[in-house]
SEDREN-902865 format. One line per 10 residues: their letters; for each residue x, y negated, z negated of C-alpha. Coordinates in steps of 0.25 Angstrom, whole numbers. Example, Ala and Ser with C-alpha at 12.3 -4.5 7.8 and 13.67 -1.06 7.14 Angstrom:
SEDREN-902865
AS = 49/18/-31; 55/4/-29
end
This chain:
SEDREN-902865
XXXXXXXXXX = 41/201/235; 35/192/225; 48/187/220; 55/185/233; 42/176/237; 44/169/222; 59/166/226; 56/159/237; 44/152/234; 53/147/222
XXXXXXXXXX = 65/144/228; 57/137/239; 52/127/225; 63/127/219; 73/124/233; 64/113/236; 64/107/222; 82/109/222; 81/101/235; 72/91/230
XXXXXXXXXX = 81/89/220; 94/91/228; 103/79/227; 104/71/239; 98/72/253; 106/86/253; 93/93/253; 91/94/268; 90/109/270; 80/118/276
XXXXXXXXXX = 68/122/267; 73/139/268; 88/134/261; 78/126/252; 72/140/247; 85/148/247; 90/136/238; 78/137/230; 78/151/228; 95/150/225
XXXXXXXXXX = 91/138/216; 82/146/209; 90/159/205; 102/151/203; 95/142/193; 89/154/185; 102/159/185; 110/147/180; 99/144/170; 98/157/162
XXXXXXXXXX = 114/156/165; 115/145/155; 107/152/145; 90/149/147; 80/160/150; 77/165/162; 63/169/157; 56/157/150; 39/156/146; 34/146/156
XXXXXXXXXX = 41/139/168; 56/136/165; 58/124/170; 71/123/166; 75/135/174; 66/128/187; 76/117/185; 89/123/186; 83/131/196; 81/118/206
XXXXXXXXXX = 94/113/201; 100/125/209; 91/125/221; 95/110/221; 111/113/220; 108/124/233; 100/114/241; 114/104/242; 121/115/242; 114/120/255
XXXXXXXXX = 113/107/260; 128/105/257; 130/119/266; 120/117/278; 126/101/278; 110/96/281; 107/83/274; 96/75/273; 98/62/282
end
């Protein structure tokens, strides 16, 4: 359970940082998409970071990793704006 409610809390931070960062005024979607984004973001950012050859357990916070975690939530929140077609105004 612990886990599930750390997922979500950190996709929530990390979805609203990708869409703070998100290109544009493409980042018009509803804060629920924000976390899924987030929470995507996050896994996909592990996964490409340790991919490339870092890692995945570091001493410390790995802020590298954080970064290329927000990168992906940022790529899914235009991606999800691109598909839902809202836009900022």
């Amino acid at each position: 359970m612990g886990s599930i409610l750390g997922a979500i809390i950190g996709g929530a931070i990390i979805g609203i940082l990708g869409k703070l960062v998100a290109p544009g005024g493409r980042d018009n979607i509803p804060l629920w998409l924000t976390v899924i984004c987030g929470i995507g973001g996050a896994f996909i950012g592990t996964y490409l970071y340790t991919a490339v050859g870092f890692k995945a357990e570091t001493n410390g916070i790995d802020w590298w990793r954080h970064v290329w975690q927000i990168v992906s939530a940022a790529v899914l929140v235009v991606i999800a704006a691109g598909i839902t077609g809202r836009q900022k105004a």
